[in-house]
N, CA and C atoms of all chains as a GROMACS GRO file, in nm:
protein
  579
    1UNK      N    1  15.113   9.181   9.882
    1UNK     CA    2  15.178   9.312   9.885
    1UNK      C    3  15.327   9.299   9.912
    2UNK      N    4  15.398   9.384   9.873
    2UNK     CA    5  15.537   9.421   9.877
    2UNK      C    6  15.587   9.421  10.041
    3UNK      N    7  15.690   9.323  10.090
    3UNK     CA    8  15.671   9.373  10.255
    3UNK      C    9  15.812   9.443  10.267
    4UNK      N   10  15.850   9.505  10.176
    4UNK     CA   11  16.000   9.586  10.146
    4UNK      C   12  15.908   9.726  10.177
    5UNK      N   13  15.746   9.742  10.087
    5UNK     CA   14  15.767   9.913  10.091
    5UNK      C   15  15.635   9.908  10.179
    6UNK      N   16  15.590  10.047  10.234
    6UNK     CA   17  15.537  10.044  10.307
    6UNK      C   18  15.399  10.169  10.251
    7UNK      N   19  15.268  10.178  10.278
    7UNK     CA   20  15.218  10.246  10.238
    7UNK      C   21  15.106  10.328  10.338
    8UNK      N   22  15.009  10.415  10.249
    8UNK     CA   23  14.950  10.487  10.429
    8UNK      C   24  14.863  10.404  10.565
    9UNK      N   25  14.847  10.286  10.442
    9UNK     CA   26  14.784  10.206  10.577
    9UNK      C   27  14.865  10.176  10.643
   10UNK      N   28  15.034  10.120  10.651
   10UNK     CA   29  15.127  10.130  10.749
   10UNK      C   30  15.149  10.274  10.853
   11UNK      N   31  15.159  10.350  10.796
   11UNK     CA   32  15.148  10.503  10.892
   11UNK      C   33  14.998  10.498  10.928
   12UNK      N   34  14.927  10.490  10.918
   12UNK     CA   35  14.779  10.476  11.004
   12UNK      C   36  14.812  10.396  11.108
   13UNK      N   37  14.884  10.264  11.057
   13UNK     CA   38  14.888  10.158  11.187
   13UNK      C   39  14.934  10.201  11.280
   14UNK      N   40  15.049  10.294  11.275
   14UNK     CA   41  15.170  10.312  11.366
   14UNK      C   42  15.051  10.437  11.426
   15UNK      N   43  14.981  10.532  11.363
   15UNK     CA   44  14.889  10.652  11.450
   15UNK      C   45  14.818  10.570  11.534
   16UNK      N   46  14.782  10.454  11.488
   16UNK     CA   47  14.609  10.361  11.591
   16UNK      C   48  14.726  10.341  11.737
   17UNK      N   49  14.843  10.281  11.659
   17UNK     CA   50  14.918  10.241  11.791
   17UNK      C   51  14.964  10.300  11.846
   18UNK      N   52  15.009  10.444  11.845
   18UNK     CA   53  15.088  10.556  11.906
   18UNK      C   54  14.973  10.625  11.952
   19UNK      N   55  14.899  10.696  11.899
   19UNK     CA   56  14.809  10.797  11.922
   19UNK      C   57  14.605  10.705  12.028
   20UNK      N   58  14.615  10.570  11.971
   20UNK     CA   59  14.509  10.540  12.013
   20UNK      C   60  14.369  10.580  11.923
   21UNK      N   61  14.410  10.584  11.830
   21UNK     CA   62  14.277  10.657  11.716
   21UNK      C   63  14.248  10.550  11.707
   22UNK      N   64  14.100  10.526  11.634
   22UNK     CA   65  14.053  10.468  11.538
   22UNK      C   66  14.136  10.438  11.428
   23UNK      N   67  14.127  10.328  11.330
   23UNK     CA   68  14.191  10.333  11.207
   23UNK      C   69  14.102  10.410  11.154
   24UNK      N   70  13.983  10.431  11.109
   24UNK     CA   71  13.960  10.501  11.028
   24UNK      C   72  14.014  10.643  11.029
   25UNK      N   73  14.003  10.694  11.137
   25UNK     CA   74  13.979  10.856  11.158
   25UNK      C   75  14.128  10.873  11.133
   26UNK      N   76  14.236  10.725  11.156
   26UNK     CA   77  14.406  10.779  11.170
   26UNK      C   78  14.423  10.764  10.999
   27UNK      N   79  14.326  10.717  10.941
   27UNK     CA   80  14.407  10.691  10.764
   27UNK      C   81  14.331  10.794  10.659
   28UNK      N   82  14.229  10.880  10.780
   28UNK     CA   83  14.212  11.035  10.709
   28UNK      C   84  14.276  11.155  10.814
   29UNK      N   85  14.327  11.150  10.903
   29UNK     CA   86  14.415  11.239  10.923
   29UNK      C   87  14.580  11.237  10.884
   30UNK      N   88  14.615  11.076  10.860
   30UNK     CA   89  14.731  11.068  10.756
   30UNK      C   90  14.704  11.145  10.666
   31UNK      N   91  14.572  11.173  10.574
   31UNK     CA   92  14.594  11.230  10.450
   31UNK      C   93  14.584  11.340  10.460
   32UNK      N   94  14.560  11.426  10.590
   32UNK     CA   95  14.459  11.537  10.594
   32UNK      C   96  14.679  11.579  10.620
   33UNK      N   97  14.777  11.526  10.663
   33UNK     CA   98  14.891  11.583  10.729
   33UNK      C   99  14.981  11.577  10.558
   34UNK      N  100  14.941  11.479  10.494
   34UNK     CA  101  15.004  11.499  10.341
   34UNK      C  102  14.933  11.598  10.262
   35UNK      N  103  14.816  11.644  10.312
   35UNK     CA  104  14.746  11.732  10.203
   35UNK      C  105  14.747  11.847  10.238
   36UNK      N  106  14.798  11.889  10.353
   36UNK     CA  107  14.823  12.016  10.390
   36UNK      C  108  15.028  12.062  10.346
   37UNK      N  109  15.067  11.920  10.363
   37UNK     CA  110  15.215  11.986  10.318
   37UNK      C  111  15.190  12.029  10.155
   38UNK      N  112  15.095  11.956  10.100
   38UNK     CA  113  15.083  11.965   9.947
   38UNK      C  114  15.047  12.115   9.918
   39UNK      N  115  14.960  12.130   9.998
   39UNK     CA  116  14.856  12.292   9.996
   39UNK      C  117  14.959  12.407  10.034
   40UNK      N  118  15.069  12.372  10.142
   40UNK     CA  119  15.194  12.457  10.127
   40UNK      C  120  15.300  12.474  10.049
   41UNK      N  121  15.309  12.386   9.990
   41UNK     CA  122  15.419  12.340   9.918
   41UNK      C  123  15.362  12.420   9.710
   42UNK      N  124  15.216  12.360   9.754
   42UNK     CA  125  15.150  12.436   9.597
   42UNK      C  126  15.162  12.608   9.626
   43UNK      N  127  15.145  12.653   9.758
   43UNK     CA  128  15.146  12.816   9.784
   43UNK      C  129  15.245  12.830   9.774
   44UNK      N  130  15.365  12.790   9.725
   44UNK     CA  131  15.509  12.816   9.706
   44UNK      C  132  15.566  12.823   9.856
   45UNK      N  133  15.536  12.739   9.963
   45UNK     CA  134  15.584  12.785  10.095
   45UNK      C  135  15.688  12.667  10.080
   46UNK      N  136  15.782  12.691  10.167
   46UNK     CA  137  15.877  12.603  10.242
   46UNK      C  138  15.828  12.484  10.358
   47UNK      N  139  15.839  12.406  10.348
   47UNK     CA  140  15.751  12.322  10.465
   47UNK      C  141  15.911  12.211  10.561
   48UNK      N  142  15.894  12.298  10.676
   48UNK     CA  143  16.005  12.234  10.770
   48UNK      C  144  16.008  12.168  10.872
   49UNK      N  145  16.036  12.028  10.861
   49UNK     CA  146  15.978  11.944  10.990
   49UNK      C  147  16.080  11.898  11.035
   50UNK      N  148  16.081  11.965  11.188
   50UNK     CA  149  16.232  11.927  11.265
   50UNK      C  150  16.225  11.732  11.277
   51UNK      N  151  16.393  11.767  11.272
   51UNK     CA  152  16.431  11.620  11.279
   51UNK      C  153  16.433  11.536  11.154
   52UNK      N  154  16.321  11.588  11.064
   52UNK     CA  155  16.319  11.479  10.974
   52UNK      C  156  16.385  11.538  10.825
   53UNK      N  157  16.354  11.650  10.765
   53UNK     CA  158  16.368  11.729  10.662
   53UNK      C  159  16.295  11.819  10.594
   54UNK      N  160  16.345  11.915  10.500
   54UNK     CA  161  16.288  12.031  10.432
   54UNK      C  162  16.215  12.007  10.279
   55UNK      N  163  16.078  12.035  10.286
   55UNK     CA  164  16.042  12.031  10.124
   55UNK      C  165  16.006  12.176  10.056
   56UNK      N  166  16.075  12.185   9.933
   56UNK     CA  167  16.063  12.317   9.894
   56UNK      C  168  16.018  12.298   9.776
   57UNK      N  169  15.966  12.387   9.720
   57UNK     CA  170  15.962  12.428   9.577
   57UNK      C  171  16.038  12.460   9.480
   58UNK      N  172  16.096  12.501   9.345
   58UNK     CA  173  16.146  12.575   9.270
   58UNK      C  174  16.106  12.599   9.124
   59UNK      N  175  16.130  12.722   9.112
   59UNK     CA  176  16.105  12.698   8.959
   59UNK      C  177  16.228  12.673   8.803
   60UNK      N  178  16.181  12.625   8.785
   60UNK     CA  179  16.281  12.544   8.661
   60UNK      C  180  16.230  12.646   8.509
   61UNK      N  181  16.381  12.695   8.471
   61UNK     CA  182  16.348  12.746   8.336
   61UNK      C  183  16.307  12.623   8.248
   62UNK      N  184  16.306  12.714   8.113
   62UNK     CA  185  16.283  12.615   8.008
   62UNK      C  186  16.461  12.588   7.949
   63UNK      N  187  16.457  12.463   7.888
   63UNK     CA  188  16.584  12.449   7.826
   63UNK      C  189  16.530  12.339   7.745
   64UNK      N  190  16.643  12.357   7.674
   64UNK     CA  191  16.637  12.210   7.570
   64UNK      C  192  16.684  12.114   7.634
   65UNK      N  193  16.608  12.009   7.610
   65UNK     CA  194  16.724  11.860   7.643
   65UNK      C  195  16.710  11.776   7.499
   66UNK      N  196  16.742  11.634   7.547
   66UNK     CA  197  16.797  11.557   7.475
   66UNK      C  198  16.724  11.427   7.460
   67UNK      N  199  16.678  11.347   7.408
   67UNK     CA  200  16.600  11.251   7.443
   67UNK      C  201  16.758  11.129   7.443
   68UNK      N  202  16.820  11.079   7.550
   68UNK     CA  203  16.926  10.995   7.571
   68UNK      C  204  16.922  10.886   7.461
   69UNK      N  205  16.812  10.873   7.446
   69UNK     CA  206  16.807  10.715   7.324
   69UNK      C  207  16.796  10.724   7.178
   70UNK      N  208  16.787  10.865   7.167
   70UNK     CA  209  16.757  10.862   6.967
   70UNK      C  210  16.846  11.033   6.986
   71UNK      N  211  16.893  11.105   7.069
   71UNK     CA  212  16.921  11.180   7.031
   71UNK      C  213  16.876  11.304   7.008
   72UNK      N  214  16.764  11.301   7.005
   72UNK     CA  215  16.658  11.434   6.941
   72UNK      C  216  16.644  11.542   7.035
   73UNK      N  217  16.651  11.627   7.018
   73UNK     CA  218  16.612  11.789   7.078
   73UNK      C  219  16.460  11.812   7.118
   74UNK      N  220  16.448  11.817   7.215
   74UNK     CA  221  16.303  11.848   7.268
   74UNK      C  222  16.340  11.967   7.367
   75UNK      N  223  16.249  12.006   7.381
   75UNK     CA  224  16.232  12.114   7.463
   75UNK      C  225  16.187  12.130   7.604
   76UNK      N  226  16.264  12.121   7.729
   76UNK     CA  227  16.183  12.060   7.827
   76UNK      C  228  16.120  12.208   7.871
   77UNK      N  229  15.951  12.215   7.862
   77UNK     CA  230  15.907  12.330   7.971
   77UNK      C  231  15.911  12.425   8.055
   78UNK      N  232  15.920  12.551   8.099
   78UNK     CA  233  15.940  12.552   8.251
   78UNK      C  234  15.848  12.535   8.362
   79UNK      N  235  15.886  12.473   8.453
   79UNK     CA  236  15.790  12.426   8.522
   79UNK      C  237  15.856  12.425   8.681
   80UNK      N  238  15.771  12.392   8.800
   80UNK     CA  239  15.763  12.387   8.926
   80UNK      C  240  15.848  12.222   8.963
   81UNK      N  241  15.930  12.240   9.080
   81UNK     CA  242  15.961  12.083   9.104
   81UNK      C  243  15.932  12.113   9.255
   82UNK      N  244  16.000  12.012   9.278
   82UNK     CA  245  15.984  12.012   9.474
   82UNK      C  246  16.080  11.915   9.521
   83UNK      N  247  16.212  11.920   9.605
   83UNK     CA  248  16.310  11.899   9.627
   83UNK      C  249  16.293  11.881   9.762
   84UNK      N  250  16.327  11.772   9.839
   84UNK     CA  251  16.368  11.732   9.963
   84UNK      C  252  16.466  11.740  10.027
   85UNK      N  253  16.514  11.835  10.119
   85UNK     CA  254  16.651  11.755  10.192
   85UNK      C  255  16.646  11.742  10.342
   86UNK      N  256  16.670  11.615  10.335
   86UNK     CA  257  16.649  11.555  10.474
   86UNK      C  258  16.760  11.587  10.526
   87UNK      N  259  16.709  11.635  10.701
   87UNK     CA  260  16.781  11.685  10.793
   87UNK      C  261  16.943  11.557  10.840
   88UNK      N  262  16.985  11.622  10.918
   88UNK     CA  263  17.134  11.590  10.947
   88UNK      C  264  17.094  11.485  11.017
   89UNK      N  265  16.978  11.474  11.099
   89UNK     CA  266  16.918  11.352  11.217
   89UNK      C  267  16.892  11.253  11.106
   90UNK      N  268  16.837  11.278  11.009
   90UNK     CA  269  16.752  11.180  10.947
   90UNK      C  270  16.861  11.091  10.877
   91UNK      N  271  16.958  11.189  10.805
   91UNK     CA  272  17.046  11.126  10.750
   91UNK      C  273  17.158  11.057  10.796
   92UNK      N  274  17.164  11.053  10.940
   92UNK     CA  275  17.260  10.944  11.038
   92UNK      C  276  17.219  10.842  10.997
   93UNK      N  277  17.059  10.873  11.058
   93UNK     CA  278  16.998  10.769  11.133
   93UNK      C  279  16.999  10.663  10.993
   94UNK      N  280  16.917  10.716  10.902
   94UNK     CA  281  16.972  10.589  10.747
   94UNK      C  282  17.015  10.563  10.745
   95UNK      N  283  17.183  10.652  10.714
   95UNK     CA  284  17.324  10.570  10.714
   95UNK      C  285  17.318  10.457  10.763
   96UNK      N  286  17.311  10.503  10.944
   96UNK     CA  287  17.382  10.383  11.016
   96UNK      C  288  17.284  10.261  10.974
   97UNK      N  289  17.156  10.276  10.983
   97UNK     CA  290  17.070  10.164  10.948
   97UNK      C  291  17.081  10.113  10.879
   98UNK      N  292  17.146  10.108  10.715
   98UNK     CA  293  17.157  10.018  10.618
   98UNK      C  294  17.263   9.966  10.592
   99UNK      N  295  17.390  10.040  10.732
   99UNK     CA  296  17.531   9.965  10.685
   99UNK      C  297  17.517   9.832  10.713
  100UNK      N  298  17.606   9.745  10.661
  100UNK     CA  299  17.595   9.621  10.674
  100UNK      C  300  17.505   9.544  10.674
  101UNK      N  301  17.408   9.582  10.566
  101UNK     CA  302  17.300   9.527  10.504
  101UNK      C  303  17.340   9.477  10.377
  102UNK      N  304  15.607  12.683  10.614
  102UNK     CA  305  15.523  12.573  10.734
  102UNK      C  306  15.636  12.553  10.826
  103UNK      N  307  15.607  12.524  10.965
  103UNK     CA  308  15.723  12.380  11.024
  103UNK      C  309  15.585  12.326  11.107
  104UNK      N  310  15.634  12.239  11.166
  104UNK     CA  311  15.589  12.093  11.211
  104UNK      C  312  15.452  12.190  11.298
  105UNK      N  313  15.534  12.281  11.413
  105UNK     CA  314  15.344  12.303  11.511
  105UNK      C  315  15.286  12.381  11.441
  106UNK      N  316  15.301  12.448  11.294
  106UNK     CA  317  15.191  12.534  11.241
  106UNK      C  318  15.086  12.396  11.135
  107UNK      N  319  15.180  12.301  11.149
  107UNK     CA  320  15.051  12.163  11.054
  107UNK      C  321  14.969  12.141  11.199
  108UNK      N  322  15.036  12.119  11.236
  108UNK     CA  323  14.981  12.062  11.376
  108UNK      C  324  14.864  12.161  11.443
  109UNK      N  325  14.872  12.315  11.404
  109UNK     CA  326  14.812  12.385  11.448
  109UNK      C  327  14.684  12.348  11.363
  110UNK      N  328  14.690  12.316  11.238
  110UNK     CA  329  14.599  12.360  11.140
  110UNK      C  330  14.492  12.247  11.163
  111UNK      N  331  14.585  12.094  11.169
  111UNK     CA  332  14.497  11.969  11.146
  111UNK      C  333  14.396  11.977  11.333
  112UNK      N  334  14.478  12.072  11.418
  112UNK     CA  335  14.396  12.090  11.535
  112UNK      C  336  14.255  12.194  11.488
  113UNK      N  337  14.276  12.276  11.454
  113UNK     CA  338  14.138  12.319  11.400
  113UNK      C  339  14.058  12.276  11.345
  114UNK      N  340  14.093  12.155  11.212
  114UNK     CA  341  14.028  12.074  11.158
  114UNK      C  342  13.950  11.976  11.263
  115UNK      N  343  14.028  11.957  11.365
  115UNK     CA  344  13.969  11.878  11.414
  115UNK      C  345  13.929  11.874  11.569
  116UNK      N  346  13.823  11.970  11.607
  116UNK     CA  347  13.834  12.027  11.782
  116UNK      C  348  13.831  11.908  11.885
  117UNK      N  349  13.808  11.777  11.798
  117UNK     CA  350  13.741  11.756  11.895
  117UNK      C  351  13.855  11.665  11.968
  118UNK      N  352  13.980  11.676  11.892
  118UNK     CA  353  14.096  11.577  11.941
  118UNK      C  354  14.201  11.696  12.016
  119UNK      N  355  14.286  11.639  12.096
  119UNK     CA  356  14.402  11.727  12.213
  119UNK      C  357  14.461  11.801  12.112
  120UNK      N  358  14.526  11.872  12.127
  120UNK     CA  359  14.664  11.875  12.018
  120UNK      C  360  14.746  11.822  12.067
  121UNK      N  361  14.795  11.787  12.200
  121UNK     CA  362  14.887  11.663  12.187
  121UNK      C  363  14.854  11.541  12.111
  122UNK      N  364  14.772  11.507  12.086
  122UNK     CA  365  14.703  11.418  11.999
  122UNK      C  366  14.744  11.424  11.902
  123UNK      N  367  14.718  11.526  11.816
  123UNK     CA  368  14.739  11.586  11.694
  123UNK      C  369  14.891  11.586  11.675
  124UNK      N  370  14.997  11.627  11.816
  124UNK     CA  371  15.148  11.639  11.772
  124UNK      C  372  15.212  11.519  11.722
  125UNK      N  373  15.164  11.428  11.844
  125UNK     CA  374  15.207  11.290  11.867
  125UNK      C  375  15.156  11.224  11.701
  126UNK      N  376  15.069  11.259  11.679
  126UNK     CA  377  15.035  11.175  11.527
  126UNK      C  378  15.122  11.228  11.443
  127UNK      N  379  15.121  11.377  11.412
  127UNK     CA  380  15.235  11.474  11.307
  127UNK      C  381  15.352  11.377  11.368
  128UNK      N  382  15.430  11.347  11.442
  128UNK     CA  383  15.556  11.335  11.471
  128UNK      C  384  15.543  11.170  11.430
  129UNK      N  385  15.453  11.089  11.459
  129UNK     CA  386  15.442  10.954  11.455
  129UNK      C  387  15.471  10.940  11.270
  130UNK      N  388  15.367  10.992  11.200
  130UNK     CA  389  15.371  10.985  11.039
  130UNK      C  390  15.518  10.982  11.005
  131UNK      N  391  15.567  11.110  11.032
  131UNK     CA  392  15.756  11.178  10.974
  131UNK      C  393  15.858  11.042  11.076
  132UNK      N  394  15.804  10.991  11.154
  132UNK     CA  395  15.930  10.949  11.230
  132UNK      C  396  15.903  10.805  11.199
  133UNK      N  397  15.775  10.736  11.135
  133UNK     CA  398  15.760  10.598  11.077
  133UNK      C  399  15.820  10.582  10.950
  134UNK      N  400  15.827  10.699  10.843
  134UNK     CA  401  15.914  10.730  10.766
  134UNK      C  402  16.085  10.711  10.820
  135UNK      N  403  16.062  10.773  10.865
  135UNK     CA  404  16.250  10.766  10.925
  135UNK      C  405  16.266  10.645  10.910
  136UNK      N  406  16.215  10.557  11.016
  136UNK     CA  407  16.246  10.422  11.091
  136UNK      C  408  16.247  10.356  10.964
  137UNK      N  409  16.107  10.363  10.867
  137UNK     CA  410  16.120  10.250  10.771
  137UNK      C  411  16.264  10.266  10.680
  138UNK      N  412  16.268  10.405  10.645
  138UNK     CA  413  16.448  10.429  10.554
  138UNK      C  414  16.559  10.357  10.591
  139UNK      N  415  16.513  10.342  10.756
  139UNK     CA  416  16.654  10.333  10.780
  139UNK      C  417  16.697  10.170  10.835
  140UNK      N  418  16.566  10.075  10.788
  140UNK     CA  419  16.567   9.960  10.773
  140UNK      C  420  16.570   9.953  10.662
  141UNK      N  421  16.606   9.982  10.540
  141UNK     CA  422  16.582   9.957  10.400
  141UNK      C  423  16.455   9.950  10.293
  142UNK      N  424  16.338  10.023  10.420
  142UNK     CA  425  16.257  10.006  10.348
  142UNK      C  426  16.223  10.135  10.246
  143UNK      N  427  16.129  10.090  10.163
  143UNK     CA  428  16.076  10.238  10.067
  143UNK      C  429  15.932  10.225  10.106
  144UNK      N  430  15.878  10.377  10.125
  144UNK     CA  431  15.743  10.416  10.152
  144UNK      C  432  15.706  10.489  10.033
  145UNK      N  433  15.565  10.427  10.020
  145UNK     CA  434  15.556  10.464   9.899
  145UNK      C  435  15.407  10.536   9.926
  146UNK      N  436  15.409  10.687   9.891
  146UNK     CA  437  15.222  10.716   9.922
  146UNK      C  438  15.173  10.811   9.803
  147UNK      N  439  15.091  10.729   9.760
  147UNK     CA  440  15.012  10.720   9.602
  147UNK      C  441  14.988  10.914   9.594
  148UNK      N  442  15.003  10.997   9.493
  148UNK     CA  443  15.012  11.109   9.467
  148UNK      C  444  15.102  11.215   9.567
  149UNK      N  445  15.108  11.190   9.666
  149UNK     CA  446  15.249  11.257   9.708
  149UNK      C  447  15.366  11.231   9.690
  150UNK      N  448  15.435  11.101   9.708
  150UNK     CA  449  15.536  11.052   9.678
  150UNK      C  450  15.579  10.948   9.704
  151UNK      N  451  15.720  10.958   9.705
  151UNK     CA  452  15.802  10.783   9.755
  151UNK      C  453  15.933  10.827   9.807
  152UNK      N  454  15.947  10.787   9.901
  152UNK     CA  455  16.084  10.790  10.020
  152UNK      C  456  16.134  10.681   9.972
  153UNK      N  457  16.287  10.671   9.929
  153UNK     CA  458  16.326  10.535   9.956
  153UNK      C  459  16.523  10.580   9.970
  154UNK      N  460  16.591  10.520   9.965
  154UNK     CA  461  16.707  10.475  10.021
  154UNK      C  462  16.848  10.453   9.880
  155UNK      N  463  16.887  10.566   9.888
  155UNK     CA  464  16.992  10.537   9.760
  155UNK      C  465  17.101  10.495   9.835
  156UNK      N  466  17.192  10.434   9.754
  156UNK     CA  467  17.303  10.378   9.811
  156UNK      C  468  17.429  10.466   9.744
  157UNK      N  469  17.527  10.494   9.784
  157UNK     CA  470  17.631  10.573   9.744
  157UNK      C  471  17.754  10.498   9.751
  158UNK      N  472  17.826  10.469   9.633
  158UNK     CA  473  17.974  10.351   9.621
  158UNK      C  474  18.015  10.461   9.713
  159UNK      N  475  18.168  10.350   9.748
  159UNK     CA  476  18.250  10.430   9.836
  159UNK      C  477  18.334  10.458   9.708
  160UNK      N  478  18.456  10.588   9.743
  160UNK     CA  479  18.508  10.623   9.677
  160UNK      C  480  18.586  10.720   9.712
  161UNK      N  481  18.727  10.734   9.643
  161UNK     CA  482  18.838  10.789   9.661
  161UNK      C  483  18.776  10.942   9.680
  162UNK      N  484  18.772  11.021   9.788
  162UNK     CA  485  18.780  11.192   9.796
  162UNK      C  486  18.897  11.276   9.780
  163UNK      N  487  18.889  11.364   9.779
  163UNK     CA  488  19.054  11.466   9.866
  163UNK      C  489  18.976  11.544   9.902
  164UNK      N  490  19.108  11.576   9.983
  164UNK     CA  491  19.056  11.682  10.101
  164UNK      C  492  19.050  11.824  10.032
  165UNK      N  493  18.987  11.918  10.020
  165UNK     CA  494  18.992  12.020   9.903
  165UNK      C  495  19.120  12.083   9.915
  166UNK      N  496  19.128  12.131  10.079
  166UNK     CA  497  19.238  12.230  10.107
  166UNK      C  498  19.376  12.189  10.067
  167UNK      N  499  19.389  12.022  10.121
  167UNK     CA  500  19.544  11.971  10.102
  167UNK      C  501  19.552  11.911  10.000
  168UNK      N  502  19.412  11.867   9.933
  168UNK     CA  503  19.460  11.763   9.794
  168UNK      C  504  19.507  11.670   9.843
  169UNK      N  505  19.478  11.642   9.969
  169UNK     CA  506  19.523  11.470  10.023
  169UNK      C  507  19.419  11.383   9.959
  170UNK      N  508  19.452  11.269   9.958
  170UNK     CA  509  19.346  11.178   9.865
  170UNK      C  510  19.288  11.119  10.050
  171UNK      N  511  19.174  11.082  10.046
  171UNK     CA  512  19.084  11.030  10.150
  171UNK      C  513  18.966  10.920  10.104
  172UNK      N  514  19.003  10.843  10.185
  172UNK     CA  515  18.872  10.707  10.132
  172UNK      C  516  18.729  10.768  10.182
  173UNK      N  517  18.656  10.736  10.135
  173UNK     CA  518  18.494  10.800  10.144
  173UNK      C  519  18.442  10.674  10.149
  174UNK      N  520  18.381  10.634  10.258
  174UNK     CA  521  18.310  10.487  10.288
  174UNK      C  522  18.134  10.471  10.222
  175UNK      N  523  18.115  10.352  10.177
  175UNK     CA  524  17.986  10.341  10.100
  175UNK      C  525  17.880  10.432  10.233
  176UNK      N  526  17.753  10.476  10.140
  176UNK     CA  527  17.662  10.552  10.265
  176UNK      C  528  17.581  10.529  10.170
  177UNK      N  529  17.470  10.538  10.261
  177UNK     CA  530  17.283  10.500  10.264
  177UNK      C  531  17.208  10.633  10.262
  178UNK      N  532  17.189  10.718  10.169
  178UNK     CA  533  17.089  10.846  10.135
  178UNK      C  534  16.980  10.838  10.153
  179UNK      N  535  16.876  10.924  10.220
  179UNK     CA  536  16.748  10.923  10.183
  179UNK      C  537  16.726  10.987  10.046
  180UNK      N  538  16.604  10.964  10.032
  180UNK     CA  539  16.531  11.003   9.881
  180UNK      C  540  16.402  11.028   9.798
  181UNK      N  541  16.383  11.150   9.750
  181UNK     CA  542  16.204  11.171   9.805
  181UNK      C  543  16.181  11.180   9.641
  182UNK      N  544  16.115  11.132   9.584
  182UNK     CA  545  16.057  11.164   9.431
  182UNK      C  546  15.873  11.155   9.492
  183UNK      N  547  15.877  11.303   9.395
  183UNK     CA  548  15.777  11.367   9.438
  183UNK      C  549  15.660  11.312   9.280
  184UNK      N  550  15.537  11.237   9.409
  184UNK     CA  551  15.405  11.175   9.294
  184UNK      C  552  15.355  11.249   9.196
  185UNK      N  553  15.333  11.221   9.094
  185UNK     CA  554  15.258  11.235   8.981
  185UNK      C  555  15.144  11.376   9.023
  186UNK      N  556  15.034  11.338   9.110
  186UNK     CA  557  14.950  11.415   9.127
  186UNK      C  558  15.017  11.565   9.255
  187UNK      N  559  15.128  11.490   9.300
  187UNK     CA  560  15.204  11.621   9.308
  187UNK      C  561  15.247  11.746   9.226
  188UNK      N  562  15.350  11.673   9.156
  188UNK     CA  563  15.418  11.727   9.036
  188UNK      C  564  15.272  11.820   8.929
  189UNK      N  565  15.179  11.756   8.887
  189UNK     CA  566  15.038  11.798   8.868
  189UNK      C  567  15.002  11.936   8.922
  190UNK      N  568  14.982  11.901   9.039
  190UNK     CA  569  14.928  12.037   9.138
  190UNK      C  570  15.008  12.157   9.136
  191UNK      N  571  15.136  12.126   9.118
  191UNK     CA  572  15.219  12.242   9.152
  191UNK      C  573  15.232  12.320   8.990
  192UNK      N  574  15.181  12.291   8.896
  192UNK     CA  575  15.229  12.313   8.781
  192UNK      C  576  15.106  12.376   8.714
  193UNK      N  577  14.934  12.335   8.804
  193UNK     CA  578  14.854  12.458   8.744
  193UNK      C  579  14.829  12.524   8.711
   0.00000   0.00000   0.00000
């Protein structure tokens, strides 16, 4: 495995070790805490978690685009996205962490 | 949503744990995220998404008001692209 990225069995680890769970019960309440932002986020809600950042919804008209490599006119859909912006804490804290890396 | 109405919810789901229990885990998930960004790592979780770490050149600014020119030092972004079976769900 990749030891650059990290996946839910890493956030389970960190619940067994913080919280004292079981792994099992911590790598279905990991999902049960992603599947509820999903279930808000599909109700068109705003989902705001201090300290870390905001996930929202929007809706996107339809427009034409462009396919960059041949040129051609397609039509992109309109459709739903979901946009992140991480809070002012979160975004120090990165900064400073990757300077001088 | 914010953070104690998940927290409220995954406590109902689940009576049989504290809700401090329940906070301490909500806060543990979002703040293992943090930590990994801000070591360079990318988290990656299969149909929700992927957190990872853009890098931004440094580069000449001005100041809007004076039109002074100002150096803008390289910086480390977070960055959320939202999974497949996300993008999916929301588009039903």
């Amino acid at each position: 495995m990749n030891d650059n990225s990290l996946t839910r069995s890493d956030l389970s680890d960190a619940v067994v070790r913080e919280v004292g769970l079981s792994r099992q019960e911590s790598l279905e309440l990991v999902e049960e805490v992603l599947d509820y932002v999903i279930e808000a986020l599909v109700d068109g809600e705003t989902v705001k978690i201090s300290s870390f950042g905001t996930f929202s919804s929007r809706d996107k008209k339809e427009r034409t685009g462009r396919n960059p490599k041949t040129g051609v006119e397609a039509a992109i859909i309109a459709r739903r996205v979901v946009t992140f912006k991480p809070s002012q804490k979160m975004k120090e804290f990165v900064n400073k962490g990757n300077q001088g890396n | 949503m914010i953070k104690s109405q998940l927290v409220q919810k995954i406590s109902e789901e689940n009576p049989h744990l504290f809700q401090r229990d329940v906070d301490r885990l909500v806060s543990t998930v979002f703040s293992e995220i943090t930590s990994a960004m801000s070591s360079g790592k990318r988290i990656e979780l299969r149909g929700f998404g992927a957190f990872s770490v853009k890098k931004r050149k440094p580069r000449i600014g001005r100041n809007p008001r004076t039109g002074s020119r100002v150096e803008v030092e390289e910086k480390f972004v977070p960055f959320f692209k939202p999974g497949k079976l996300l993008r999916e769900k929301l588009n039903k």
